[in-house]
C-alpha positions as CSV (number, residue, x, y, z in Angstrom):
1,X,125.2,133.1,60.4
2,X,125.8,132.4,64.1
3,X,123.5,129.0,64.0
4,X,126.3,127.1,61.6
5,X,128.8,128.4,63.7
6,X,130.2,126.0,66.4
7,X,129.0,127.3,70.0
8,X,132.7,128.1,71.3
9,X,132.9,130.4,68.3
10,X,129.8,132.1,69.3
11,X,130.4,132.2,73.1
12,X,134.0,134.1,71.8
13,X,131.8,136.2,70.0
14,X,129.9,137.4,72.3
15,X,132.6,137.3,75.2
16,X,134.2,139.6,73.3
17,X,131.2,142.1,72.2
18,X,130.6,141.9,76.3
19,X,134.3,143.3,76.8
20,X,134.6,145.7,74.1
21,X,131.6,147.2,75.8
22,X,132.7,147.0,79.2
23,X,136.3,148.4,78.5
24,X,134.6,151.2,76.2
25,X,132.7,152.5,79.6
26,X,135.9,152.3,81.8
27,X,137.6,153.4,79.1
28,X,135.0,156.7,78.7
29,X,135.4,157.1,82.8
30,X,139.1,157.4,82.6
31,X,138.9,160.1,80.9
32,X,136.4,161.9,82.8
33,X,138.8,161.1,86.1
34,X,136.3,158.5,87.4
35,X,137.6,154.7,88.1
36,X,134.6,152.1,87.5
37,X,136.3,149.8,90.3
38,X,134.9,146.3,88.5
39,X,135.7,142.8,88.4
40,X,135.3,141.3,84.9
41,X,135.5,137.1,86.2
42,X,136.2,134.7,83.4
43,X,135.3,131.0,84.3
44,X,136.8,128.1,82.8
45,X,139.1,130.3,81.1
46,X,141.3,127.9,79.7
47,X,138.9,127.5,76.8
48,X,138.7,131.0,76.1
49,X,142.7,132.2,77.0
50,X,144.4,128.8,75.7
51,X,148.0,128.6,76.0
52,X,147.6,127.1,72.3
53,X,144.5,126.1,69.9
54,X,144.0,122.3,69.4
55,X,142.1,123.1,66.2
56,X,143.0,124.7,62.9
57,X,143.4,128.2,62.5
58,X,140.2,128.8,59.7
59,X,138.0,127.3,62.9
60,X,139.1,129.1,65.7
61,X,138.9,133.0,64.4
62,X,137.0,134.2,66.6
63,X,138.2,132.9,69.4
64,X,141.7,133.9,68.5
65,X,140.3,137.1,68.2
66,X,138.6,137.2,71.7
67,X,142.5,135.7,73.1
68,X,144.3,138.6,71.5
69,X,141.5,141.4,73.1
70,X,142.3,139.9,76.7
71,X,146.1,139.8,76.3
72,X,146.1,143.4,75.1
73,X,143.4,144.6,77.8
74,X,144.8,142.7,80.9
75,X,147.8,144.9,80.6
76,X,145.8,147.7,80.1
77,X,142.4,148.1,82.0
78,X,144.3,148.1,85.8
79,X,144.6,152.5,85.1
80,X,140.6,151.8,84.7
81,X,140.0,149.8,87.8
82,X,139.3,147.2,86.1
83,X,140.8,143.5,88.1
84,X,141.0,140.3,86.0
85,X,139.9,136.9,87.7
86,X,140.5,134.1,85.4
87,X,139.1,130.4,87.3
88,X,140.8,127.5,85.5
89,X,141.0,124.1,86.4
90,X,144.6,123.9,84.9
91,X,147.5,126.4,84.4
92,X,149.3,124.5,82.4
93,X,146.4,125.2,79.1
94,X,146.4,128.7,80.1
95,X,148.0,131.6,78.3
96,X,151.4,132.3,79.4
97,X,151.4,135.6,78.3
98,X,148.2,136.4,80.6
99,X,149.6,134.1,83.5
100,X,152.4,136.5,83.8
101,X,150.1,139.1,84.3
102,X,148.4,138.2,87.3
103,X,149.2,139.6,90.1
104,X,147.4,138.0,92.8
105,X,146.6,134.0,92.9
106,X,143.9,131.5,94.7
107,X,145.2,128.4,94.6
108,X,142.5,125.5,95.7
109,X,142.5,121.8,95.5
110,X,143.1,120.3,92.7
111,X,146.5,121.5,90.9
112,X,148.6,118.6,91.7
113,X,149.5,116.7,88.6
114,X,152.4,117.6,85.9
115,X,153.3,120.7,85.1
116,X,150.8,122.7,87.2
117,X,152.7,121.3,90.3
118,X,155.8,123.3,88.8
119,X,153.3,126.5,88.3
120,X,152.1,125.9,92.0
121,X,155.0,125.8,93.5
122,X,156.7,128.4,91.5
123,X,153.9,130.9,92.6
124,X,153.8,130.0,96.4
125,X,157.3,128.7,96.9
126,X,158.2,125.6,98.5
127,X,157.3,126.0,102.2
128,X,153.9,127.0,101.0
129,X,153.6,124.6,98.5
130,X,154.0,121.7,101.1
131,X,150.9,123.0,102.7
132,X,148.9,123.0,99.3
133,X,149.8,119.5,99.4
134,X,147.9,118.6,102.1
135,X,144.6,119.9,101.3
136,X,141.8,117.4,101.0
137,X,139.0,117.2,98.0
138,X,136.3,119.8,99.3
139,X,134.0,116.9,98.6
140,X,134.7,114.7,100.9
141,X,135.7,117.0,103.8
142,X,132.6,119.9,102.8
143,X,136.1,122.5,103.5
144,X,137.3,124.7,101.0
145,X,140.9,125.4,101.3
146,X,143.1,127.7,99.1
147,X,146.1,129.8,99.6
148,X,146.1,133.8,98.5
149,X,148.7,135.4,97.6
150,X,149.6,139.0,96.0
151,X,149.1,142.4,96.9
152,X,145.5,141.5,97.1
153,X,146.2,140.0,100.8
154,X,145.6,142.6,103.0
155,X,144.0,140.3,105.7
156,X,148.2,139.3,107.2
157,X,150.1,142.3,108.4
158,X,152.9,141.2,106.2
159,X,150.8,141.2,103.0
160,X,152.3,137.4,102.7
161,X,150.7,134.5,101.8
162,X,147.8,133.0,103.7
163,X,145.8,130.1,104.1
164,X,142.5,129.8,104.5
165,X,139.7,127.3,104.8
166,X,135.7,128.0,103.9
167,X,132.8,125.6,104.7
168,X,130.2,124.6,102.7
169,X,127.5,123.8,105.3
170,X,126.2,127.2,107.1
171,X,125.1,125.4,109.9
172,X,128.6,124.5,110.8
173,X,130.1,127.2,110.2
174,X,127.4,128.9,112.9
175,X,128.0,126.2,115.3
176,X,132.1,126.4,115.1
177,X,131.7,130.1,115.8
178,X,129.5,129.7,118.7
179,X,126.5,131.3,116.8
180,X,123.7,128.9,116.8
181,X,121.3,130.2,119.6
């Protein structure tokens, strides 16, 4: 029964109903020549695509389960056009086998402790990396900064890296673009 279950358990569960269903459809397009061009977005996904369990294996079955659906799929839904976008607060507790799969990264505030510095930096390299450094909480400043970086950035002629900073506040972004009347 799904109420003794524990919630992560029936959150995997129906993650991974959600997916089946979704790859089935792309999967049924395919084959009628027709791409589904979607975006399947999976927040806090270090709970859901751990690097490892911190619980025994008889409590975590489903969500082991839902883990080995996403490693197999991420390699295969692209032919579908199907994209990926995992948002996780830490790389280090993320699935290696699905890191290595990404192709395109948004790094934001935040990753600057232990290990996820070395995933940082190996992702942007070291000039960019210096830059990620000096990006301010997007609390305190009401920016949001990140770096792109993959064959996703079509926005630099050289399909490099860029930076970028978003604001928070609409009215200032209207008034820094001379747009308030």
């Amino acid at each position: 029964s799904l109420i003794q279950m524990p919630k992560e358990e029936v959150r995997a569960i129906i993650m991974r109903e959600v997916l089946e269903s979704i790859i089935a459809v792309a999967n049924e397009k395919y084959h009628e020549n027709e791409l589904v061009n979607g975006l399947i977005v999976i927040e806090e996904a270090h709970n859901y695509i751990p690097s490892y369990f911190r619980i025994p294996r008889e409590e975590s079955v489903e969500r082991r389960e839902l883990l080995s659906l996403i490693k197999e799929k991420v390699k295969e839904t692209r032919k579908y056009g199907i994209g990926w976008m995992f948002i996780t607060q830490s790389t280090v507790d993320f699935n290696k086998e699905v890191y290595r799969q990404i192709h395109n990264y948004i790094f934001m505030y935040g990753l600057s402790i232990g290990a996820d510095v070395d995933n940082v930096k190996s992702a942007l390299g070291a000039d960019l990396f210096d830059l990620y450094k000096t990006f301010k909480d997007p609390k305190r400043t009401g920016k949001y900064q990140f770096i792109a970086i993959g064959p996703i950035v079509g926005l630099s002629s050289t399909g490099m890296a860029i930076a970028v900073e978003c604001f928070s506040d609409i009215d200032y972004f209207l008034e820094i673009n001379g747009l308030l009347e």
